[in-house]
C-alpha positions as CSV (number, residue, x, y, z in Angstrom):
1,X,-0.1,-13.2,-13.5
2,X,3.8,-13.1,-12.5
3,X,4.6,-13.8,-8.7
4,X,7.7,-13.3,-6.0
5,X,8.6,-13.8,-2.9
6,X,7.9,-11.3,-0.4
7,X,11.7,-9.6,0.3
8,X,13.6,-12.4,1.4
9,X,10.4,-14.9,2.8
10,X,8.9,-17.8,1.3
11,X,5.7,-15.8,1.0
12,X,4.8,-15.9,-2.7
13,X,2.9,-12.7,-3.5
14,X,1.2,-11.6,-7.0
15,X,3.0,-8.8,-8.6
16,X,0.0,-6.8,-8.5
17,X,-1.6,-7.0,-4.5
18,X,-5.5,-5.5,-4.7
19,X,-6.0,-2.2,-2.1
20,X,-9.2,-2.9,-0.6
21,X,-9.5,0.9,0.8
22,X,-12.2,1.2,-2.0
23,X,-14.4,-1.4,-0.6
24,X,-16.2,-0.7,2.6
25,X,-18.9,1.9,3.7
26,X,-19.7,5.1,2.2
27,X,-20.7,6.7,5.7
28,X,-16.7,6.7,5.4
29,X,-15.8,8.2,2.2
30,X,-18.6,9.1,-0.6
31,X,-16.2,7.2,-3.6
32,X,-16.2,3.7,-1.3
33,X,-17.8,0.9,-3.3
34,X,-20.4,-1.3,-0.8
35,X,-20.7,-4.7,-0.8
36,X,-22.8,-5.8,-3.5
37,X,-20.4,-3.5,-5.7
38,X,-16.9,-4.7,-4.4
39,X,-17.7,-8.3,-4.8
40,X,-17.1,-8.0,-8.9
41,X,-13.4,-7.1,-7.7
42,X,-12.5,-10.1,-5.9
43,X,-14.1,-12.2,-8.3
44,X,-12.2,-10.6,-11.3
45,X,-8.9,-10.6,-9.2
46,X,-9.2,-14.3,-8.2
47,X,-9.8,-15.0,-11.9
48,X,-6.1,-12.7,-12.7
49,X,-4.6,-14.9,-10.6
50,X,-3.9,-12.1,-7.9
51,X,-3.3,-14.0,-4.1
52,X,-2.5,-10.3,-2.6
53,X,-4.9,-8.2,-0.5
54,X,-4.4,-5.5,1.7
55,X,-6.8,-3.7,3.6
56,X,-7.0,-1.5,7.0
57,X,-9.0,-2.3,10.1
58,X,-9.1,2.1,9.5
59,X,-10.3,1.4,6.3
60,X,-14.4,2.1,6.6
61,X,-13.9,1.5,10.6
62,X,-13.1,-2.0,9.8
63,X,-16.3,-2.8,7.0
64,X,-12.9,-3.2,4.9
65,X,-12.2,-5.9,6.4
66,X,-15.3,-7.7,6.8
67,X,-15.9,-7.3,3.2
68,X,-12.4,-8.5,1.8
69,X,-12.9,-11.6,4.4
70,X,-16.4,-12.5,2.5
71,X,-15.4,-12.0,-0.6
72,X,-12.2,-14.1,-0.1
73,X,-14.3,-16.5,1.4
74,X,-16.8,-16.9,-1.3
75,X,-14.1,-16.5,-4.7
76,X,-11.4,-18.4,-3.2
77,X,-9.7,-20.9,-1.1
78,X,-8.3,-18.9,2.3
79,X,-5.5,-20.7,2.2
80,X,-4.1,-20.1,-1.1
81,X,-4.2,-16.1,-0.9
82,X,-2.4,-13.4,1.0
83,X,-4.2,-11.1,3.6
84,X,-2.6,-7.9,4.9
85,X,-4.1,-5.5,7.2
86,X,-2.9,-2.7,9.5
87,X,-3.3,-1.4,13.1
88,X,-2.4,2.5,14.5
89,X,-4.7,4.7,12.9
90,X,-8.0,6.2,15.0
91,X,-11.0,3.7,15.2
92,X,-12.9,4.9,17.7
93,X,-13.1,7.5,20.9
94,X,-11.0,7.5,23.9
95,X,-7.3,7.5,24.3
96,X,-6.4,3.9,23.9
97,X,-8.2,3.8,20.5
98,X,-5.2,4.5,18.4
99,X,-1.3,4.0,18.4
100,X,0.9,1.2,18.8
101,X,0.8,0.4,22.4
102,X,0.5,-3.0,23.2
103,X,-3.2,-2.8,24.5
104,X,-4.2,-0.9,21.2
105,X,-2.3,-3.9,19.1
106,X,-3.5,-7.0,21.2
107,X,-7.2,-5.3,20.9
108,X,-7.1,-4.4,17.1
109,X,-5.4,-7.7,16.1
110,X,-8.5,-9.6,17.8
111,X,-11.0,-7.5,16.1
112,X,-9.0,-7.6,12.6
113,X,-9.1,-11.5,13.0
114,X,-13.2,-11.4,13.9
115,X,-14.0,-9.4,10.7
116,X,-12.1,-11.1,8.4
117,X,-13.1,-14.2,9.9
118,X,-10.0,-15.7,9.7
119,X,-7.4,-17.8,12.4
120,X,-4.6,-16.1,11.1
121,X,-3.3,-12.3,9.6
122,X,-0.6,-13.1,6.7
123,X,0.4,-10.2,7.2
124,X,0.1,-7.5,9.9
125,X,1.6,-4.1,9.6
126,X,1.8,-0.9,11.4
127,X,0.4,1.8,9.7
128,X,3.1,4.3,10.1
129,X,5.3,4.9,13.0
130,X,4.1,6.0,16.1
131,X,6.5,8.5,18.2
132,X,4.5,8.5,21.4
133,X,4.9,4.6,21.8
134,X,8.4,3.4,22.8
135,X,9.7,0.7,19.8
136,X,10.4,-2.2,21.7
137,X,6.8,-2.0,23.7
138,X,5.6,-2.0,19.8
139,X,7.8,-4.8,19.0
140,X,7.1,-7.2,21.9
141,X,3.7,-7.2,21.3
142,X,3.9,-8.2,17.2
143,X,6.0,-10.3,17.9
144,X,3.8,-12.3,20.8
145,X,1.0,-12.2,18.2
146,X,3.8,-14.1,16.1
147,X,4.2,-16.8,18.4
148,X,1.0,-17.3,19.0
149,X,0.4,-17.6,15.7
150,X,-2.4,-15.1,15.0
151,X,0.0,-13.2,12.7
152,X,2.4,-15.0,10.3
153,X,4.3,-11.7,9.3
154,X,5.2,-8.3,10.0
155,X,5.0,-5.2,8.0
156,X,6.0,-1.7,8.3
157,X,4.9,1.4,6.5
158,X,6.1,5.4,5.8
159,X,8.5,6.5,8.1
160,X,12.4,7.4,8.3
161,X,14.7,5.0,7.0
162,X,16.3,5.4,10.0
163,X,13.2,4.7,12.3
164,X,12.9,1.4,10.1
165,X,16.9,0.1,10.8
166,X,16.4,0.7,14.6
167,X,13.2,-0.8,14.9
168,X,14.9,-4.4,12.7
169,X,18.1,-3.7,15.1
170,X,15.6,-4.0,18.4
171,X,13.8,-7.1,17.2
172,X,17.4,-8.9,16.1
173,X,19.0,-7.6,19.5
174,X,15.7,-9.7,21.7
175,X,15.2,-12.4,19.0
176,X,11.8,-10.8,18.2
177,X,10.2,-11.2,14.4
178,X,11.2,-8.7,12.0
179,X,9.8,-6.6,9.4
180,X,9.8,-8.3,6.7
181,X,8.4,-5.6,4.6
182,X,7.6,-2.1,3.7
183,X,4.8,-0.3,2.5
184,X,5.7,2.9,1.3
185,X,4.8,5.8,-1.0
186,X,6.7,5.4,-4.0
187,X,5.6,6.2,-7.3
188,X,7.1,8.1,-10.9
189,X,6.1,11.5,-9.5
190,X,7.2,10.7,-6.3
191,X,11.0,8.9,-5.7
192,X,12.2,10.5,-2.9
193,X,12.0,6.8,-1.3
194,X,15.5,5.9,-3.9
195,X,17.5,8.2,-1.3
196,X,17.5,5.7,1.5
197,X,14.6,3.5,2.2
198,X,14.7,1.1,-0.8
199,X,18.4,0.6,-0.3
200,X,18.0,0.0,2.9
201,X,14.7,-2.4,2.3
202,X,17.1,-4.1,-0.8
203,X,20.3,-4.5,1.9
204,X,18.0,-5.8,4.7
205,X,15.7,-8.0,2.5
206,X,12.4,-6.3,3.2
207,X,9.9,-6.6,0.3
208,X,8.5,-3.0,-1.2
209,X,4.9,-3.0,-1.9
210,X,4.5,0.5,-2.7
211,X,0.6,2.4,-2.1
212,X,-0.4,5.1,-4.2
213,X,1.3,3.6,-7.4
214,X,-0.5,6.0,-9.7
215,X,-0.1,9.4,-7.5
216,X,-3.5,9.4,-6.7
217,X,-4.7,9.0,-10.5
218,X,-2.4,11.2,-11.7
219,X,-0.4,8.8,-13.6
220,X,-3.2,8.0,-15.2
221,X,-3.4,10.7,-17.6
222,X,-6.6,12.0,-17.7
223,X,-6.0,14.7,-15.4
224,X,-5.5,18.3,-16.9
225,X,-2.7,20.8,-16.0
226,X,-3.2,21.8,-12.3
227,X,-6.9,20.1,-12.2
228,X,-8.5,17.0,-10.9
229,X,-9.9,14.3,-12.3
230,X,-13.6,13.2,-13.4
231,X,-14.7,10.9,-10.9
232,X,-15.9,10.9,-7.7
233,X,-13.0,10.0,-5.7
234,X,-10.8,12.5,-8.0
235,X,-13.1,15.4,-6.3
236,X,-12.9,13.6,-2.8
237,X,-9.2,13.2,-2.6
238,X,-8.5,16.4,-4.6
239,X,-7.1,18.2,-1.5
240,X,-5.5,15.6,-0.9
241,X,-4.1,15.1,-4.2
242,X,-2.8,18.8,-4.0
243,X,-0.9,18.0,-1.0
244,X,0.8,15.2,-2.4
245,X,1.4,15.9,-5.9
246,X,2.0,19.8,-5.8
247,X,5.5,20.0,-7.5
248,X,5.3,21.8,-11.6
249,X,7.7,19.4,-12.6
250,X,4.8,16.6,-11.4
251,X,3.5,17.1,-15.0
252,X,6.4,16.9,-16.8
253,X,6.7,13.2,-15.8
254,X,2.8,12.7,-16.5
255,X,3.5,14.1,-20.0
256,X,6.6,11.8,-20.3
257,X,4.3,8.7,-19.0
258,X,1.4,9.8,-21.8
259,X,4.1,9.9,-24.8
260,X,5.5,6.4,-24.0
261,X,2.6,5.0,-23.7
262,X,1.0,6.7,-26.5
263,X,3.9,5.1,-28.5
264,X,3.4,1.6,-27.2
265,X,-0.3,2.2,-27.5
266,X,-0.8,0.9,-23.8
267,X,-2.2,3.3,-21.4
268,X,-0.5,5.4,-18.9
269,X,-1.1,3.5,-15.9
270,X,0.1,0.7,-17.6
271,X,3.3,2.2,-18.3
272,X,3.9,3.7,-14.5
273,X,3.2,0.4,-12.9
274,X,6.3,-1.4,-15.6
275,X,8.2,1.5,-14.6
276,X,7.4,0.6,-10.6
277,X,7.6,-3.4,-11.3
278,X,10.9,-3.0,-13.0
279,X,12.5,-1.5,-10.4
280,X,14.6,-3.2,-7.8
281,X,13.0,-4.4,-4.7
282,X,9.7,-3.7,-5.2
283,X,7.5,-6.8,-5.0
284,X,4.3,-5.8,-5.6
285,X,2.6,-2.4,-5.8
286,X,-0.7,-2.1,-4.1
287,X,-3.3,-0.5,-6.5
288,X,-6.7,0.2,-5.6
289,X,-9.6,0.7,-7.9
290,X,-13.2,1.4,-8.2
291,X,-13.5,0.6,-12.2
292,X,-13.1,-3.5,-13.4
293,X,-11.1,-1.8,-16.4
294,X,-9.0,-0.2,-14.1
295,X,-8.3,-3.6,-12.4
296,X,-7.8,-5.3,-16.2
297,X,-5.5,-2.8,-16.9
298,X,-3.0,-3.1,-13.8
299,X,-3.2,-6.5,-14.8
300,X,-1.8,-6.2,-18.1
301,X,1.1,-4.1,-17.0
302,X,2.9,-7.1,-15.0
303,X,3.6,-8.0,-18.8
304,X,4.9,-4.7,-20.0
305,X,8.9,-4.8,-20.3
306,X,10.2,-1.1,-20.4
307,X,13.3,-0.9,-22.4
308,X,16.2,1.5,-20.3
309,X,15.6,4.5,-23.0
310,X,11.9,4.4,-22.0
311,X,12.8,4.7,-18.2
312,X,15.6,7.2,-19.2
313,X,12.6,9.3,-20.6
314,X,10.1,8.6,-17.8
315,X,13.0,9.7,-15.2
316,X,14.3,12.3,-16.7
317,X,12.0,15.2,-15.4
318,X,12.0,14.3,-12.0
319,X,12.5,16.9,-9.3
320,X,13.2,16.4,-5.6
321,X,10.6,16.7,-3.2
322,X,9.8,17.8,0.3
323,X,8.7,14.0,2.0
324,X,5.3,13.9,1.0
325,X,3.0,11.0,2.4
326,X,3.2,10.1,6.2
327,X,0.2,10.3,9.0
328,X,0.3,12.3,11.9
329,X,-3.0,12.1,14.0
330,X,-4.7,10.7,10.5
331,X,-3.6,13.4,8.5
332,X,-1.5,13.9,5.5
333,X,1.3,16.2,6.5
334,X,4.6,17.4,4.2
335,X,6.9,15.7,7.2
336,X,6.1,13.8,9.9
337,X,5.8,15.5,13.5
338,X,7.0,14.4,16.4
């Protein structure tokens, strides 16, 4: 395993972080892998040498959590790994169970800590911006947790570039911890983020640790032409999929992706996470799995060194995109609402 430093931190991060979505209940989602089943993960991760977990408190209404804080417990030392989590999505009825208001953060961060069963959160982030909660009542309250030292870092997610420059701009006005990364949907298929977000991340040091690194499986080349996968979280996330990864042009780059790697006779995951490692600013992209060979595999690619005609030829059929990826209410929308 290769490492770096989280943007411009001294938090060393693996270059491949584990998503721990696929780990939880499956009262949540049919595809999620229970307890007994998740454990191989950690085990297998620990033994890659990856230090790098993220999960959700949303994530199986926070079993997620609980589950990556055993695991963690039992296959390695808490102190030597990295644990990121998020607060703002839904998790539960009433008004006050969702958002970024400071009684929604102060609350989540408590019960984040509790299931994880940890005295600290590496690294908290919001998941996605919030419009109906002023910034700087967001920011106060992360930053409080900061001082108090229940949260080491800060972490944003998906929104406007512009929504990301205020939000650092508040917290440097009042002193306030920063961001001192970003989460955002960035893949081959999907690059709409090179426009203005990674240079902004690159010019203000944040760290990219991009989620859906394969477009949903796509990338992985067992898809057909305008179908879904095999497996059972290709037929649960198939809408989903559809919304995300609707563009013809989509499997042109799938095709490119297939004929390098067919040539380099690696697979085609392997070849769009090099593609994602090689590029600039991107620390470490968050890949979730629910097969140890997929896990093996994402593994190998931190080793894979693409050579500029190969990324030339994985670029190449790229088409713009309408944005694609950010939550509104918990859903996946083509742009975010306000």
């Amino acid at each position: 395993m290769l490492y770096s430093r989280l943007g411009t931190t001294g938090l060393v991060v693996s270059r491949i972080a584990l998503g721990c979505m696929s780990f939880g209940s499956r009262k949540w989602r049919p595809w999620v892998l229970e307890q007994d089943e998740a454990f191989p993960f950690f085990r297998r991760a620990i033994e890659h040498g990856i230090n790098f977990f993220d999960t959700a408190d949303v994530y199986s209404l926070g079993v997620s959590e609980e589950i990556t804080g055993r695991a963690l417990r039992e296959f390695a030392r808490i102190d030597e790994v990295v644990i990121a989590t998020k607060v703002r999505l839904k998790m539960g009825d009433g008004p006050n169970r969702i958002g970024l208001s400071r009684k929604h953060i102060i609350q989540s961060c408590e019960d984040s800590l509790r299931r994880l069963d940890v005295e600290r959160i590496d690294l908290y982030q919001i998941h996605r911006h919030h419009a109906d909660t002023p910034i700087e009542e967001t920011l106060a309250e992360l930053d409080h947790l900061v001082r108090q030292g229940k949260v080491l870092y800060l972490g944003a997610s998906s929104m406007y570039a512009w929504q990301l420059m205020k939000a650092l701009s508040v917290s440097e006005r009042n002193g306030w911890a920063r961001f001192v990364s970003m989460q955002n949907h960035y893949n081959l298929v999907y690059r709409e983020e090179e426009r203005e977000m990674l240079p902004l991340c690159a010019d203000q040091g944040l760290g990219v640790i991009p989620w859906s690194p394969l477009a949903r499986g796509l990338l992985g080349g067992k898809r057909q032409r305008g179908g879904h996968g095999t497996s059972m979280r290709d037929d649960g996330d198939g809408v989903l999929a559809d919304q995300l990864y609707d563009h013809p042009a989509d499997w042109d780059v799938v095709d490119a992706t297939v004929r390098v790697a067919e040539r380099r006779g690696v697979q085609p995951a392997q070849v769009a996470l090099a593609w994602l490692l090689s590029r600039p600013g991107v620390t470490a992209p968050i890949v979730g799995t629910t097969k140890l060979e997929q896990l093996d595999a994402a593994v190998g690619a931190v080793e894979i060194v693409l050579s500029p005609e190969e990324c030339a030829e994985l670029e190449r059929p790229y088409q713009p995109h309408p944005v694609r990826g950010w939550l509104d209410g918990g859903l996946v929308l083509t742009q975010q609402k306000h």
